[in-house]
N, C-alpha and C positions, 0 to 999 in steps of 0.2 A: 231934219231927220230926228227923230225922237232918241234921246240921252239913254242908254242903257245904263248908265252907275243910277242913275235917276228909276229906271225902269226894275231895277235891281231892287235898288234900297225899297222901291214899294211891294215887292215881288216878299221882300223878306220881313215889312211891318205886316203884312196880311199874314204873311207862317205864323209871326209870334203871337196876332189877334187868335190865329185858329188852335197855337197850341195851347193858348192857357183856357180855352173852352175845355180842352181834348183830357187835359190834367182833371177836369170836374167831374160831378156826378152829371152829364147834361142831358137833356132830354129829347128824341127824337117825334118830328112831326112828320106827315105823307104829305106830298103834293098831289096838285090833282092827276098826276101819269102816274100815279103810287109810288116814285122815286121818294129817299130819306131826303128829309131837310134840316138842319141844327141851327144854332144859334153861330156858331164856326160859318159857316154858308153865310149868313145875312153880313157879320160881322165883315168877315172879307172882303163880300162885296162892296161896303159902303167904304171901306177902305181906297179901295181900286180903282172906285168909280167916284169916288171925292178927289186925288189924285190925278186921275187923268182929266178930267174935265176944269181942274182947276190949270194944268199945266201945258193942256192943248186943248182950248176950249173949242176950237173948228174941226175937230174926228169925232163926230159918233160913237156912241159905246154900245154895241149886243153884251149883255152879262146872262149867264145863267137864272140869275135871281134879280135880275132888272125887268122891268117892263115890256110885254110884247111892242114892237114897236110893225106897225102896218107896213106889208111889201111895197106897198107904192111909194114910202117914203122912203126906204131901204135902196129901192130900186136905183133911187137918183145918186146913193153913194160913189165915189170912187174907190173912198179906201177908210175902214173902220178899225175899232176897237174890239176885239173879239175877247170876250173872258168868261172863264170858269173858274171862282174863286175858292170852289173846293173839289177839285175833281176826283173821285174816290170815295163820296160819302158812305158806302155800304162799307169800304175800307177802312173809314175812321169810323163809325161805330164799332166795328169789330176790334178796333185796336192794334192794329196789324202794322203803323205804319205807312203803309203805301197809299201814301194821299200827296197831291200836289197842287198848286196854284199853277194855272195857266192865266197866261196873257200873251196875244198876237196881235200882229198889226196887221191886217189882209188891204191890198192893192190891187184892183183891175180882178180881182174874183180867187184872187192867191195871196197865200201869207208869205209876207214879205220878211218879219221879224218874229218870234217866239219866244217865250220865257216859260220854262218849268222850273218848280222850286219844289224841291221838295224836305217841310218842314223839320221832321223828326230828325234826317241825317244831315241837315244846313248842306243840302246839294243846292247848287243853282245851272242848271244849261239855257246859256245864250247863244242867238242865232241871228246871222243876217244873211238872207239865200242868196247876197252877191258878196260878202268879203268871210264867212266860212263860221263856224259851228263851235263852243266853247263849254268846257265845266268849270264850274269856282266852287269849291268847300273851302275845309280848314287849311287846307295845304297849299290854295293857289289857284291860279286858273292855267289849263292846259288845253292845248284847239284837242279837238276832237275829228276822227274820219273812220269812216264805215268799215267795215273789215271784207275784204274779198272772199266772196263765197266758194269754198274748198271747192274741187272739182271730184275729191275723192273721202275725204271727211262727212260726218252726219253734216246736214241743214239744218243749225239751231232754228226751230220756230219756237216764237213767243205769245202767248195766249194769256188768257186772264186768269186771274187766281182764284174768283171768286164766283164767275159766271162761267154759263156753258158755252163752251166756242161751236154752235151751229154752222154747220156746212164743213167743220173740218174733216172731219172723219173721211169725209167724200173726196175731200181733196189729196190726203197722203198717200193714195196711191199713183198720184202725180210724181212722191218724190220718194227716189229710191232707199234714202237713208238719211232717217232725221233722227233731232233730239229734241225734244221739246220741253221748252224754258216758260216759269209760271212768273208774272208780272204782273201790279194791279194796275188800272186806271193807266193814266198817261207815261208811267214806266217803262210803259212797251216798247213805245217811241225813245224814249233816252238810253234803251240796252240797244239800237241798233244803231244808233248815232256815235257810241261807245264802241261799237265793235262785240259786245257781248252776244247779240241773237242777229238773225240774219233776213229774218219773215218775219209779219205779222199782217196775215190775209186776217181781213174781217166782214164776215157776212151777214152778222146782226147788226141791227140800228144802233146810231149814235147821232149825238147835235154838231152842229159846225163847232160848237165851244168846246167840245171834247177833243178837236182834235186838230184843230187850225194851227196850233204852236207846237202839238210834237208835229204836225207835217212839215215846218220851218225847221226844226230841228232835224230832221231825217234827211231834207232834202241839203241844208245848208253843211251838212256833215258827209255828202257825197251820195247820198242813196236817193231813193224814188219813190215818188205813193200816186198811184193811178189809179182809176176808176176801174174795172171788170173788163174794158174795150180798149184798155191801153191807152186811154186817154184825162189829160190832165182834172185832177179831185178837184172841183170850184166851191167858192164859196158865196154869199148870199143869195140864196137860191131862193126862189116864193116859198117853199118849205125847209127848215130850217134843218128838218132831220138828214140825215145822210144817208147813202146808198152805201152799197157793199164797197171796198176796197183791198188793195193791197200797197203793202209797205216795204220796201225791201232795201236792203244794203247794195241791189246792184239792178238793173231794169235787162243789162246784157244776160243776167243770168234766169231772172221773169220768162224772158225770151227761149233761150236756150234748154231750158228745163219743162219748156213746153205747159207751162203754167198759164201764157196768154196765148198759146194757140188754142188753146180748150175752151176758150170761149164760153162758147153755147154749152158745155156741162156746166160748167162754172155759174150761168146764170141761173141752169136748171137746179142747181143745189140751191141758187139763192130763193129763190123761187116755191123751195119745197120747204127751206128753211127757216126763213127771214119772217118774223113775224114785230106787231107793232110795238110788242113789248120791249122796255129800253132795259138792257142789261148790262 
């Protein structure tokens, strides 16, 4: 089973690769989906991906900024390397902070292990979705568990800071009393693993590398992220983009709040809302 001090230390030579780009004047390029790309991006990944393949040569690596690699060879996997070595680039141009290194370990079409890091504040959360959920900064490491959602308190939802959250608007009349928390990029995922937000329904497009290691982190920290039908989020799909989802600190309260019996609205917002663009 793969070293987390090991998976750590590389989690945090890629931060300090990305931050002393982030320190510069640097310059930004478009890819062909019109997503930013930086010199911070490329950097990381050859970090990540020098690393794991020197140190577990037989797992596969998907990277953000690695090589399409053909479904029929994907298909024969059992269990890969899933990374995003900057996830947050419209974040880190803007200077905001909220950028993070992902790295997961996905088994059987689920992430098994998770690493978000996120540079600027030396956060690290680790995850293994069978022995439990972990932060380590300056101060230590402490397990982390989801916070039970109030029965009579707002429903913290978390949304992005810098994109539009399509289809929500449709959905808060689902919930009788919220608050709603702004979080960039993969932070989403580590304020409900923390206990800080409670939801984070998403109905625009995202890549399996966006979000394979917060879903290890959500789930290994006691919460749940299912597909729109109540059933399990997979990963190496022949398309790599992802469908609508939700994320939540509790699946009992999904249920009870009647957020998955709505189903069929729920598709209908995705459906009116979801378009190909990646935000």
């Amino acid at each position: 089973m793969p070293d987390f001090d090991f998976l750590a230390k590389v989690a945090r030579e890629a931060g300090r690769a990305i931050l002393e780009v982030y320190g510069t004047d640097f310059s930004v390029e478009s890819k062909e989906d019109k997503t930013p790309l930086t010199q911070a991006d490329t950097r990381s990944h050859r970090i990540i991906s020098d690393a794991l393949r020197t140190r577990y040569p037989d797992i596969p690596i998907v990277s953000e900024e690695g090589r399409e690699i053909p479904v029929e060879v994907r298909t024969g996997w059992n269990r890969f390397w899933l990374v995003d070595p900057l996830d947050g680039t419209k974040e880190f141009v803007k200077r905001n902070g909220e950028f993070t290194v992902n790295i997961a370990l996905v088994e059987d079409r689920m992430p098994l292990l998770g690493l978000i890091y996120i540079p600027v504040q030396d956060r690290l959360f680790l995850a293994d979705v069978r022995e439990g959920c972990w932060e380590e900064g300056r101060e230590g490491r402490r397990r982390l568990r989801v916070s039970e959602v109030p029965e009579h308190n707002p429903v913290r939802i978390v949304r992005s800071r810098s994109h539009p959250a399509r289809g929500l608007e449709e959905l808060l009349p689902l919930i009788p009393s919220y608050e709603i928390i702004h979080r960039g990029c993969a932070l989403k995922f580590c304020a409900i693993a923390a206990g800080e937000a409670d939801f984070y329904p998403r109905f625009g497009p995202t890549c399996e590398w966006d979000t394979a290691a917060g879903q290890a982190i959500v789930t290994a920290a006691g919460g749940t992220m299912l597909n729109l039908r109540g059933g399990p989020f997979l990963y190496n799909k022949k398309e790599l983009v992802n469908g609508p989802f939700l994320a939540a600190s509790s699946r009992d309260w999904l249920e009870k709040s009647g957020v998955l019996r709505r189903t069929t609205e729920l598709m209908r917002i995705c459906a009116q809302e979801c378009t190909k663009e990646r935000f």
